[in-house]
PDB file of N, CA, C and O in Angstrom:
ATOM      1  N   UNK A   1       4.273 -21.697 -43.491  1.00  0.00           N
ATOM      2  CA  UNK A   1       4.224 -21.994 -42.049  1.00  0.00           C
ATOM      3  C   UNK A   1       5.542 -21.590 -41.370  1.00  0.00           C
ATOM      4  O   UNK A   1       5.504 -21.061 -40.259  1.00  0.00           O
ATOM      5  N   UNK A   2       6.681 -21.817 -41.987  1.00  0.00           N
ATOM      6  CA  UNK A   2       7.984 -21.407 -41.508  1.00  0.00           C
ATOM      7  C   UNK A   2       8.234 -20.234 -41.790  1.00  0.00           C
ATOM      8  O   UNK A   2       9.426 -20.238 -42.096  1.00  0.00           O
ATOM      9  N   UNK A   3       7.776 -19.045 -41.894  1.00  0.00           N
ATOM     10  CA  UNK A   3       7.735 -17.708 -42.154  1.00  0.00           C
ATOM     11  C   UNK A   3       6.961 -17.404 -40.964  1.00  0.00           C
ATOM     12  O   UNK A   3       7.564 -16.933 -39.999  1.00  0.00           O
ATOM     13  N   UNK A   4       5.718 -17.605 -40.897  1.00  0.00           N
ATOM     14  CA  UNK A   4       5.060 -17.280 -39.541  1.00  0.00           C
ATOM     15  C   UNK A   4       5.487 -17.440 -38.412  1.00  0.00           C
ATOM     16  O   UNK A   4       5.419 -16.629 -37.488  1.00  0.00           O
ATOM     17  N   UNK A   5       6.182 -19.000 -38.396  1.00  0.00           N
ATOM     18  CA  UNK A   5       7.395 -18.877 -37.382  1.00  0.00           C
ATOM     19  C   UNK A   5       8.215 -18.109 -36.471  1.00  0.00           C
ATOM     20  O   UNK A   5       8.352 -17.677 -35.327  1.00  0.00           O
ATOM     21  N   UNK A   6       8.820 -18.216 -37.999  1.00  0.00           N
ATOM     22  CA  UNK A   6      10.192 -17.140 -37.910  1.00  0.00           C
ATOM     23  C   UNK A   6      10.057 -15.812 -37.638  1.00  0.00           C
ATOM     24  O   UNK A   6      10.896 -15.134 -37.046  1.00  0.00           O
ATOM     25  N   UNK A   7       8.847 -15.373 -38.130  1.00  0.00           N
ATOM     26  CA  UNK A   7       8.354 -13.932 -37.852  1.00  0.00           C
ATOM     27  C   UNK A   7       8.077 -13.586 -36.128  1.00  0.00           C
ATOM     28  O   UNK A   7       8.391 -12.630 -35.420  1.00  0.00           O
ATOM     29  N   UNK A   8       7.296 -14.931 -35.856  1.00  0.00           N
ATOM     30  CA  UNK A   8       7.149 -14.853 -34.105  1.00  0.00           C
ATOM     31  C   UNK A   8       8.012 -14.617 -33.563  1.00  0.00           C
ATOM     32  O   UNK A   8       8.046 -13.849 -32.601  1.00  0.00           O
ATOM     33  N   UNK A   9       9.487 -15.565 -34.314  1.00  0.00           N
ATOM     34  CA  UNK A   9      10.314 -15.494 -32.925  1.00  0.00           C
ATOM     35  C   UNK A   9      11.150 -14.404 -32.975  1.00  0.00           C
ATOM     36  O   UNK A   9      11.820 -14.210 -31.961  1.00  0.00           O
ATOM     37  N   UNK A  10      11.306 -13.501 -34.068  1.00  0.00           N
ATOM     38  CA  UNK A  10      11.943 -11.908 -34.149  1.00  0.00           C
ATOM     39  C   UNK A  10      11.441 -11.297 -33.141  1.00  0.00           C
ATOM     40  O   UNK A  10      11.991 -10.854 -32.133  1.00  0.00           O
ATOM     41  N   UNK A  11       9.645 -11.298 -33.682  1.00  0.00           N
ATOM     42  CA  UNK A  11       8.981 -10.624 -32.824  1.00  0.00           C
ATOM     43  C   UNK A  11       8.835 -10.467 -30.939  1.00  0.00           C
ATOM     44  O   UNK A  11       8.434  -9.686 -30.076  1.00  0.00           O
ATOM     45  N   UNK A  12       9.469 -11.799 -31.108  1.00  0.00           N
ATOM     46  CA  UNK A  12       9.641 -12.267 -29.454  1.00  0.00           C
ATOM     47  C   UNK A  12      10.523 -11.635 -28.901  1.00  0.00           C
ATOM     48  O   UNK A  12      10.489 -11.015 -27.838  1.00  0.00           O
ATOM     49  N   UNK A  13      11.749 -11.860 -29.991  1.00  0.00           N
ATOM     50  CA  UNK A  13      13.176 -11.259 -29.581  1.00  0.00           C
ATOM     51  C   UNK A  13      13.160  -9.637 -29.339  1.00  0.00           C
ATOM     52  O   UNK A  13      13.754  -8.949 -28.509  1.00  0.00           O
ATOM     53  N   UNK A  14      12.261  -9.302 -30.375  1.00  0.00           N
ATOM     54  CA  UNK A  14      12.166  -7.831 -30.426  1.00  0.00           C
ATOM     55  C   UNK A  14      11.770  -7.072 -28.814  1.00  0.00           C
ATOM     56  O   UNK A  14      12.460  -6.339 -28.105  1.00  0.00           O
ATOM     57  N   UNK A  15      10.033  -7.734 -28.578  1.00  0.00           N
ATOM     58  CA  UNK A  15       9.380  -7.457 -27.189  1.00  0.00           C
ATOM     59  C   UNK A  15      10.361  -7.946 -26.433  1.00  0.00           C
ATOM     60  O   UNK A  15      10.325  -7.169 -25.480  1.00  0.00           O
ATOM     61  N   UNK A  16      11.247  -8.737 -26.203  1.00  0.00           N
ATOM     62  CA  UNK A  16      12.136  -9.260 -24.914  1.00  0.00           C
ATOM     63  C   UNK A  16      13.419  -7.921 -24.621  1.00  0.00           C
ATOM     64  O   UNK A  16      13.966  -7.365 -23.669  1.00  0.00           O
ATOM     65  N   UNK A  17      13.424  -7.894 -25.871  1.00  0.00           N
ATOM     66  CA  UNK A  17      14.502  -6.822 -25.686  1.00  0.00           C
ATOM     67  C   UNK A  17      14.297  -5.156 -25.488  1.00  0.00           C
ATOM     68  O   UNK A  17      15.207  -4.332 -25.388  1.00  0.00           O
ATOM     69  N   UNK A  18      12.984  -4.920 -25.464  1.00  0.00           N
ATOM     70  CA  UNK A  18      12.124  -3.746 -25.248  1.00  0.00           C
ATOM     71  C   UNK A  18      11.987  -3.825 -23.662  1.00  0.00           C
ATOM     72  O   UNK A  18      12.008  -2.842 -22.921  1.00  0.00           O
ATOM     73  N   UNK A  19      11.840  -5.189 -23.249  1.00  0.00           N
ATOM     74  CA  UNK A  19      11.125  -4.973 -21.538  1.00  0.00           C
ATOM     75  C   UNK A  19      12.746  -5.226 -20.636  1.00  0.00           C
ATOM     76  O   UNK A  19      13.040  -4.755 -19.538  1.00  0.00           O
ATOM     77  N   UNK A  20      13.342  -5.845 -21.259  1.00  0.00           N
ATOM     78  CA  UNK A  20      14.939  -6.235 -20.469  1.00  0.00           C
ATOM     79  C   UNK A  20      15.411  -4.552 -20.206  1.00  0.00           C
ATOM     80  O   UNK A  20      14.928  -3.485 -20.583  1.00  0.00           O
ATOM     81  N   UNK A  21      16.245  -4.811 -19.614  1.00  0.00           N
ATOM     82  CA  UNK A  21      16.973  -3.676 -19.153  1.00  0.00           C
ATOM     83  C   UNK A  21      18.171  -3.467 -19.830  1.00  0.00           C
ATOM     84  O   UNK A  21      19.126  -3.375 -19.059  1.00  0.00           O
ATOM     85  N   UNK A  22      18.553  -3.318 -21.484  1.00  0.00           N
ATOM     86  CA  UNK A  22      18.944  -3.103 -21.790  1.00  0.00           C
ATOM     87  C   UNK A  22      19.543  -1.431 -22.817  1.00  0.00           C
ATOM     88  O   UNK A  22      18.482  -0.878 -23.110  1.00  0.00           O
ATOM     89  N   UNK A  23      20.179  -0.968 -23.118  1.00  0.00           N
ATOM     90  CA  UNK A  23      20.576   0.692 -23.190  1.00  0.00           C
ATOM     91  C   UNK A  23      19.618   0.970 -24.146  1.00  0.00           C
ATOM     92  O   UNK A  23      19.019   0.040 -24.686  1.00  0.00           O
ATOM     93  N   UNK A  24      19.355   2.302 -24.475  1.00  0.00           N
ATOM     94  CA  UNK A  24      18.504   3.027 -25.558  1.00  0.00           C
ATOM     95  C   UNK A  24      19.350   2.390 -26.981  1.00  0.00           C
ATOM     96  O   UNK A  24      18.791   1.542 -27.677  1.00  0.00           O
ATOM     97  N   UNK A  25      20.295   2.736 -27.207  1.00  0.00           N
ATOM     98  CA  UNK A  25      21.144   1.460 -28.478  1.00  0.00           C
ATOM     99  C   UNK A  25      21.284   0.900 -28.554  1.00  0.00           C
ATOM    100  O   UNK A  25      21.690   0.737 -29.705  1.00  0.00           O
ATOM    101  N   UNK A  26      21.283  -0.608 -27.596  1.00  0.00           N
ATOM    102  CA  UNK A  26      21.190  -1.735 -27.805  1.00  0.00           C
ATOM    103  C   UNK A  26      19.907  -2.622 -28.141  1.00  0.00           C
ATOM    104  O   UNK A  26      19.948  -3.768 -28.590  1.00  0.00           O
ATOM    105  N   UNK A  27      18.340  -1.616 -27.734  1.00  0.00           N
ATOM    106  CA  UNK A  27      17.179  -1.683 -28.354  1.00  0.00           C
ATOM    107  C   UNK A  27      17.238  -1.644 -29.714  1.00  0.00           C
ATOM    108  O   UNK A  27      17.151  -2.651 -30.417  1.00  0.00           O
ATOM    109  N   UNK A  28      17.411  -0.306 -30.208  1.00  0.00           N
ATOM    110  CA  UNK A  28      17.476   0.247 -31.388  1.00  0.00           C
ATOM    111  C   UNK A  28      18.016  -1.002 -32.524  1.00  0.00           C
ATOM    112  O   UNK A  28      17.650  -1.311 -33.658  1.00  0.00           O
ATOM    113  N   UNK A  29      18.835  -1.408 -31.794  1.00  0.00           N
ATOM    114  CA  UNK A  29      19.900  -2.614 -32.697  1.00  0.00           C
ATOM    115  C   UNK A  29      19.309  -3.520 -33.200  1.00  0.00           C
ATOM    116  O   UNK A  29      19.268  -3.903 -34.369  1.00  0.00           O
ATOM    117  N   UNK A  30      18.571  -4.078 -31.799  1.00  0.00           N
ATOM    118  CA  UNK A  30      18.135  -5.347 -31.898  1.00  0.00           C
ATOM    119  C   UNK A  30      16.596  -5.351 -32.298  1.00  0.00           C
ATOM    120  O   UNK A  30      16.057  -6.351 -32.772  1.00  0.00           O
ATOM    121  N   UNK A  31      15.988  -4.254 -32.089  1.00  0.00           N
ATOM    122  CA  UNK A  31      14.450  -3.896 -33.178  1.00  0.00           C
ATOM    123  C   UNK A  31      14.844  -3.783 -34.854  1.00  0.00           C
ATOM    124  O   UNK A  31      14.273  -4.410 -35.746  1.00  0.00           O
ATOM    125  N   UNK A  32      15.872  -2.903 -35.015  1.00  0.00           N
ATOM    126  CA  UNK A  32      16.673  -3.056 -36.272  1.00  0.00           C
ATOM    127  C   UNK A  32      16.563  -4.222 -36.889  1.00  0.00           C
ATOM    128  O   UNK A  32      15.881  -4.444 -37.889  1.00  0.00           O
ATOM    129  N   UNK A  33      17.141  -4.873 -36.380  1.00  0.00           N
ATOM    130  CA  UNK A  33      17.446  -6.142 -36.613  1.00  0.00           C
ATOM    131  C   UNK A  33      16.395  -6.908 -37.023  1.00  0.00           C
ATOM    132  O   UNK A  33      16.294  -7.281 -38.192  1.00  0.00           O
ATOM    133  N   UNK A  34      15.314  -7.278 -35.866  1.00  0.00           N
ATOM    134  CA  UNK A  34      14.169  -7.556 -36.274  1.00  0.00           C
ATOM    135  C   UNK A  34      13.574  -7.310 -36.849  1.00  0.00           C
ATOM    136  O   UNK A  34      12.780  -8.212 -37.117  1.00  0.00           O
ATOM    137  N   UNK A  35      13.381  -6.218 -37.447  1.00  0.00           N
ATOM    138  CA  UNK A  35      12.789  -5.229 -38.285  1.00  0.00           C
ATOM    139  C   UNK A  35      13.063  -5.907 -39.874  1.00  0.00           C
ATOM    140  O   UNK A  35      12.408  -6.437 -40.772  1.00  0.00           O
ATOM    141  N   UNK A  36      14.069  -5.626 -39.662  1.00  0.00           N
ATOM    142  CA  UNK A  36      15.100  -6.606 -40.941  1.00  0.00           C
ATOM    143  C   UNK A  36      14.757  -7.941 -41.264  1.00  0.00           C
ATOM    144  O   UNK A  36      14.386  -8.233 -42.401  1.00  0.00           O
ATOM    145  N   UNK A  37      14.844  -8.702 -40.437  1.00  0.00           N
ATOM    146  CA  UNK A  37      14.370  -9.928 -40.711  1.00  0.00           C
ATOM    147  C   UNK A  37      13.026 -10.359 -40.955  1.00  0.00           C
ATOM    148  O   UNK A  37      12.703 -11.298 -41.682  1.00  0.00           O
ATOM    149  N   UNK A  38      12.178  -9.528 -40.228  1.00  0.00           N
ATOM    150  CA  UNK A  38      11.040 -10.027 -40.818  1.00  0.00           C
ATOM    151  C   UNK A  38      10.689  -9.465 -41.893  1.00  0.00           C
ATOM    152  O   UNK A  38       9.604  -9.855 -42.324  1.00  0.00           O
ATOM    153  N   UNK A  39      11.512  -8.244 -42.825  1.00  0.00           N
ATOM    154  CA  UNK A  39      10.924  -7.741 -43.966  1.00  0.00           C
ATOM    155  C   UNK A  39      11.384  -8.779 -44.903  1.00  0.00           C
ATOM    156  O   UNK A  39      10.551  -9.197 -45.706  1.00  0.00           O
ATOM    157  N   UNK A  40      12.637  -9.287 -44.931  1.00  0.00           N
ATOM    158  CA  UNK A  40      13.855 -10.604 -45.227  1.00  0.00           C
ATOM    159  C   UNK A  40      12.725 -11.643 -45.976  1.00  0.00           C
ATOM    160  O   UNK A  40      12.398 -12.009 -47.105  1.00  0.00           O
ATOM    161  N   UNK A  41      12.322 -11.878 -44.395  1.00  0.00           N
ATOM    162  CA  UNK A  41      11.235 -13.073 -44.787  1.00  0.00           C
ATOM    163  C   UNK A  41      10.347 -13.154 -45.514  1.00  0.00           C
ATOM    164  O   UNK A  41      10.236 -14.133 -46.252  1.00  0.00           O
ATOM    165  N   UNK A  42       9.333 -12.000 -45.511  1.00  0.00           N
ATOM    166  CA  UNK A  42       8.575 -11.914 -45.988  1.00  0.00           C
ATOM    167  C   UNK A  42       8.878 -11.660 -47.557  1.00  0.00           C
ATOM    168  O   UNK A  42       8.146 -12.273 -48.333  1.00  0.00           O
ATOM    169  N   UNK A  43       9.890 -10.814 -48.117  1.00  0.00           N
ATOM    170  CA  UNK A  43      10.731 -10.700 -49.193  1.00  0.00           C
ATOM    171  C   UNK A  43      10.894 -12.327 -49.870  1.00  0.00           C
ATOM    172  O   UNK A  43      10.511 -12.618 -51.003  1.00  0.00           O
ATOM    173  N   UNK A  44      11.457 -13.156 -49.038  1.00  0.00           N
ATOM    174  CA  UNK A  44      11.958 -14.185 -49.839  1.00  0.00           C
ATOM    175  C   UNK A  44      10.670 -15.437 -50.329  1.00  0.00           C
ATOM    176  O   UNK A  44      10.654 -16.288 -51.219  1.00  0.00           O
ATOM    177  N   UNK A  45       9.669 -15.034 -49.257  1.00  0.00           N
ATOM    178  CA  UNK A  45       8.277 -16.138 -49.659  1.00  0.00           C
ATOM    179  C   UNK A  45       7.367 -15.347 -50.784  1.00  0.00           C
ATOM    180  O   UNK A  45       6.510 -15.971 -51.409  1.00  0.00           O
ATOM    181  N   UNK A  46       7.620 -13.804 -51.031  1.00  0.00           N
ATOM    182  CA  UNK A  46       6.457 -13.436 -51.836  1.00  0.00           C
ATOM    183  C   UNK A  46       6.463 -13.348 -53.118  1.00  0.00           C
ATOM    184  O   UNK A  46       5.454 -13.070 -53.766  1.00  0.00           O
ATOM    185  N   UNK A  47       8.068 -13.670 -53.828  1.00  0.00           N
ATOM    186  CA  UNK A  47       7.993 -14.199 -55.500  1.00  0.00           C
ATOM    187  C   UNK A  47       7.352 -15.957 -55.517  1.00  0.00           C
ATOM    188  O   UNK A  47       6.573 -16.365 -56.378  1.00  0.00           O
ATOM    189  N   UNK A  48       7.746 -16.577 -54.678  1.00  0.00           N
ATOM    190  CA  UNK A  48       7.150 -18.072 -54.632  1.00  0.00           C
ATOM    191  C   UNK A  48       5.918 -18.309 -54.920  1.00  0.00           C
ATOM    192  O   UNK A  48       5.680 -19.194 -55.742  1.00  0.00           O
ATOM    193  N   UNK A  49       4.841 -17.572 -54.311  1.00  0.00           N
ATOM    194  CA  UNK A  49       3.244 -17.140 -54.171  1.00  0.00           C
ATOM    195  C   UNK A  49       3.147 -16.367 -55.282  1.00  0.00           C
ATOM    196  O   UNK A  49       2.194 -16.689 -55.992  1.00  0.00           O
ATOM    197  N   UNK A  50       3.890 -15.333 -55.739  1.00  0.00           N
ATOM    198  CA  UNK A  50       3.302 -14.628 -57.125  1.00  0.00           C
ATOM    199  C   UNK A  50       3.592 -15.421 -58.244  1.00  0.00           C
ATOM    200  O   UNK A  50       3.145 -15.055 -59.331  1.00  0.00           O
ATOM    201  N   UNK A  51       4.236 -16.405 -58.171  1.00  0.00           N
ATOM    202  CA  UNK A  51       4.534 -17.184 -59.078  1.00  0.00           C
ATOM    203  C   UNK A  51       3.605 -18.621 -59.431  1.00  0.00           C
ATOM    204  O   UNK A  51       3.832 -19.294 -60.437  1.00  0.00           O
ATOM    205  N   UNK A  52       2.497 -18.971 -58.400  1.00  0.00           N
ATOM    206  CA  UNK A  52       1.927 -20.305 -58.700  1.00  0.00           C
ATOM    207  C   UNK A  52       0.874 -19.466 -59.325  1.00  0.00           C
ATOM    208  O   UNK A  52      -0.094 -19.995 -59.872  1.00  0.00           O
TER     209      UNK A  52
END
């Protein structure tokens, strides 16, 4: 449940920072980023599940 979360609120951060008026690299950064974290996440819940 806290993965799905967490995934939303990247994802939020991501779209917020796509529609703001912020530079062509400071997108890039902050999709990066997001990008990152939700692979992160998903990385750290999927030995837990291959494991029960």
């Amino acid at each position: 449940m806290k993965k799905i979360i967490l995934m939303a609120v990247l994802v939020i951060c991501a779209v917020v920072s796509l529609i703001s008026g912020l530079s062509a690299v400071n997108k890039a950064v902050v999709v990066a980023v997001c990008a990152f974290g939700c692979f992160y996440v998903a990385k750290l819940d999927t030995p837990k599940q291959d494991q029960k």
